[in-house]
Every structure is written in structure tokens, then in C-alpha cells.
Residue frames as a rotation matrix with the C-alpha (Angstrom) as fourth column:
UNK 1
0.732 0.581 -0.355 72.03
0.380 -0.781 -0.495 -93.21
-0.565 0.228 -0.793 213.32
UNK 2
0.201 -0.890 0.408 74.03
0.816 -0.078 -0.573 -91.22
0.542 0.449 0.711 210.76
UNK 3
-0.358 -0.753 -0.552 76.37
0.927 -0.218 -0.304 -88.72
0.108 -0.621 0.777 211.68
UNK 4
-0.806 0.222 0.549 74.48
0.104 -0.860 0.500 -85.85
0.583 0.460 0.670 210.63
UNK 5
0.280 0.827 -0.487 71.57
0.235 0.433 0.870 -87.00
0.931 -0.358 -0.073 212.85
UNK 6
0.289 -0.272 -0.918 73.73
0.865 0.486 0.128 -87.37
0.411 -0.831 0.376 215.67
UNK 7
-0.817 -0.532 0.222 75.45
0.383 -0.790 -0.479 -83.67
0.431 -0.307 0.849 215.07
UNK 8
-0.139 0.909 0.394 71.65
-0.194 -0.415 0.889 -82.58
0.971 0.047 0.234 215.65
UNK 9
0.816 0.296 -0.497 70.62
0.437 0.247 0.865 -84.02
0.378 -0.923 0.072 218.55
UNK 10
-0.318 -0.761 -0.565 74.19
0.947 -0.277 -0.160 -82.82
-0.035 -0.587 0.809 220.00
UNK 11
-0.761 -0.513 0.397 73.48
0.584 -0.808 0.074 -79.20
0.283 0.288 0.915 218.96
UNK 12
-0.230 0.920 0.317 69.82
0.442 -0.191 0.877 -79.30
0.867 0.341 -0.362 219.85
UNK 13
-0.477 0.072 0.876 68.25
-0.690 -0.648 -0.323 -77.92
0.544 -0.759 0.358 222.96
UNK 14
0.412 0.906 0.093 65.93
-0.851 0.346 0.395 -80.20
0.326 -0.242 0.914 223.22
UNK 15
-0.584 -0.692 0.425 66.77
-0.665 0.708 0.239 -83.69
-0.466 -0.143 -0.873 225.09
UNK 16
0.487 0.266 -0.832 66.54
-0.802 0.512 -0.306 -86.82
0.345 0.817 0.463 223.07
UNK 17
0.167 -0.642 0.749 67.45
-0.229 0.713 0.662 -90.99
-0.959 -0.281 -0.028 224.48
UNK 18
0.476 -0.404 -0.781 69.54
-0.806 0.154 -0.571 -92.00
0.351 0.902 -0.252 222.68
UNK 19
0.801 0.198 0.566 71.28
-0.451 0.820 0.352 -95.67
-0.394 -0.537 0.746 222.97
UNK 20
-0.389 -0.665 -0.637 74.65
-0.901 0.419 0.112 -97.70
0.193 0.618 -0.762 222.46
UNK 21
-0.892 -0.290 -0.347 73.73
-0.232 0.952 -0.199 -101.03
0.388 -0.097 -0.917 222.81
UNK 22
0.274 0.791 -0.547 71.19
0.743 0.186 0.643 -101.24
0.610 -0.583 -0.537 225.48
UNK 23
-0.507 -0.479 -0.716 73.06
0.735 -0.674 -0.070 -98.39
-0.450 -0.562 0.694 227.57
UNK 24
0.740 0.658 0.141 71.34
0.672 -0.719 -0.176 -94.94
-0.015 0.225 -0.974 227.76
UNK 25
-0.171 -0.972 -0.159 73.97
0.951 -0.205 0.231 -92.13
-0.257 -0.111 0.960 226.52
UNK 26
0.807 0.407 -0.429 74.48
0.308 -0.908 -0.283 -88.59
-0.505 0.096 -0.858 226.18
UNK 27
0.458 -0.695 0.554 76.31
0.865 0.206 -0.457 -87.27
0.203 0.689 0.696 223.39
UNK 28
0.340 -0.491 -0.802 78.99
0.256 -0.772 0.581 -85.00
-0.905 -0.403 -0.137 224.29
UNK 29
-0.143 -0.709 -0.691 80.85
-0.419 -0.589 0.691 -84.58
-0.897 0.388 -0.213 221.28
UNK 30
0.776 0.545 0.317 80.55
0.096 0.394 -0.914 -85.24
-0.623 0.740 0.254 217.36
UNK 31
-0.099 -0.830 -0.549 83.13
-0.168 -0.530 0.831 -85.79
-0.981 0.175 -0.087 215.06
UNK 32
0.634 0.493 -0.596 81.42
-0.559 -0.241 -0.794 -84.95
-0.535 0.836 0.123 211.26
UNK 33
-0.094 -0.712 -0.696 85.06
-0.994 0.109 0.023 -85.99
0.059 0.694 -0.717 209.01
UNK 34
-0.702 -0.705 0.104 85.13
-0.707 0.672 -0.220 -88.95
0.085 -0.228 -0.970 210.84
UNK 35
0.546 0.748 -0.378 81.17
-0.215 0.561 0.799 -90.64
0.810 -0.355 0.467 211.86
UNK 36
-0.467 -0.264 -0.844 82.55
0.466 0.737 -0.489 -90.88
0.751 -0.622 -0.221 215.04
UNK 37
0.116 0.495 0.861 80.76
-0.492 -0.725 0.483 -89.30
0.863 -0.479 0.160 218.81
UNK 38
-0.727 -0.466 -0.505 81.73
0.380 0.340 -0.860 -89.47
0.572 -0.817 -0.070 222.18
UNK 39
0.189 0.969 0.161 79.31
-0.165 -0.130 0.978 -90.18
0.968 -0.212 0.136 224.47
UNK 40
-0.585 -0.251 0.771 78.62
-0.810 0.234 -0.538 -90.74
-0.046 -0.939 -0.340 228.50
UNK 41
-0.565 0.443 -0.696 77.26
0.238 0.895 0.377 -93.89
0.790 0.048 -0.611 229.21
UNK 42
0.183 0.824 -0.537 74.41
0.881 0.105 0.462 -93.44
0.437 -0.557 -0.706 231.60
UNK 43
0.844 0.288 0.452 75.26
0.218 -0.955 0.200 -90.53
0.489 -0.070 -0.869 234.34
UNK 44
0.345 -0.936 -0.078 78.84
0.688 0.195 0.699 -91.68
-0.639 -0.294 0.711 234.93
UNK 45
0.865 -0.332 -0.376 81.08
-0.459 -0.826 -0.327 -88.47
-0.202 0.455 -0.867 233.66
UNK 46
-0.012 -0.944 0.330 84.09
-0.737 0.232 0.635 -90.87
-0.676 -0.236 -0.698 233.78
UNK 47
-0.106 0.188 0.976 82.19
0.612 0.786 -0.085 -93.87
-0.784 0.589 -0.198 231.85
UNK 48
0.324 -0.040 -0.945 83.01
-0.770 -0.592 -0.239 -92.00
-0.550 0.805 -0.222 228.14
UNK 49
-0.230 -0.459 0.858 83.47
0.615 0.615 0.494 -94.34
-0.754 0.641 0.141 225.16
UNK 50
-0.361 0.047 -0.932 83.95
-0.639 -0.740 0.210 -92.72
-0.680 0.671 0.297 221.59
UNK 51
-0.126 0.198 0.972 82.00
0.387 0.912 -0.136 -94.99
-0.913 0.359 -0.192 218.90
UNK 52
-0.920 -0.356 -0.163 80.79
0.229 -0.827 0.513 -94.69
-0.318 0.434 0.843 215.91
UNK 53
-0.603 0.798 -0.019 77.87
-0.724 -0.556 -0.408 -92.83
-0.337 -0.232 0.913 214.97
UNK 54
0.137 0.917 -0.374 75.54
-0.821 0.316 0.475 -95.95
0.554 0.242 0.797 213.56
UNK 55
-0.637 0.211 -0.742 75.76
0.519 0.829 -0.210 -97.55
0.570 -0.518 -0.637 216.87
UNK 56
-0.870 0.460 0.180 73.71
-0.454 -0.603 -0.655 -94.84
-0.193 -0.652 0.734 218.14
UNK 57
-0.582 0.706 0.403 70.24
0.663 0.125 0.738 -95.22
0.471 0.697 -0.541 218.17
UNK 58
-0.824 0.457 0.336 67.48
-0.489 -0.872 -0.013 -92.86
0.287 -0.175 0.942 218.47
UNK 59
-0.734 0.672 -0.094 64.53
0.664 0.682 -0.305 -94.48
-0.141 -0.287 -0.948 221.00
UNK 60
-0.017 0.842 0.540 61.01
0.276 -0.515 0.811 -93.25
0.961 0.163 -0.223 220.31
UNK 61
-0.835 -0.114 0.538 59.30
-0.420 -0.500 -0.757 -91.86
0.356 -0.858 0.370 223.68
């Protein structure tokens, strides 16, 4: 996804799946300058990996 995309879904209320790989993540953080976003990896607070934003993807529902 691009970064703009990604700042959205961070900023939104609403909850959105989002995906690195095959892993389900929540974006914590967004960094705009850079395309980069730090995410959790499933519901592990410790399992954080910072990537960049077009390895995200956005899964339909």
C-alpha cells in the first residue's frame, strides 16, 4: 500500500486487516518522509518490525 494509505488507516477510527506477508498487523506508527510503518505482528506487543509501507496490504472483508 502507499504511504499515504497507510497514514489513513493509522489515523482512522475505524479497524482495517491489514497484512505483511501472510501475518495479520496493526499499524502503530507511520513514517510519511520516509514510506516506512511500524507495525505489531499479530497480538504480540513485543513482535514489532518497522517495514516499508508497500509491503502492507490492505485485505478486503
Amino acid at each position: 500500500m502507499d504511504t499515504a494509505r497507510a497514514m489513513e488507516i493509522y489515523k482512522s477510527k475505524e479497524t482495517y486487516k491489514v497484512h505483511l506477508d501472510r501475518d495479520s498487523v496493526w499499524i502503530e506508527n507511520v513514517d510519511e518522509d520516509n514510506g516506512m510503518a511500524t507495525v505489531m505482528v499479530g497480538n504480540n506487543p513485543v513482535n514489532t518490525k518497522t517495514v516499508s509501507c508497500d509491503r502492507l496490504k490492505e485485505v478486503d472483508s
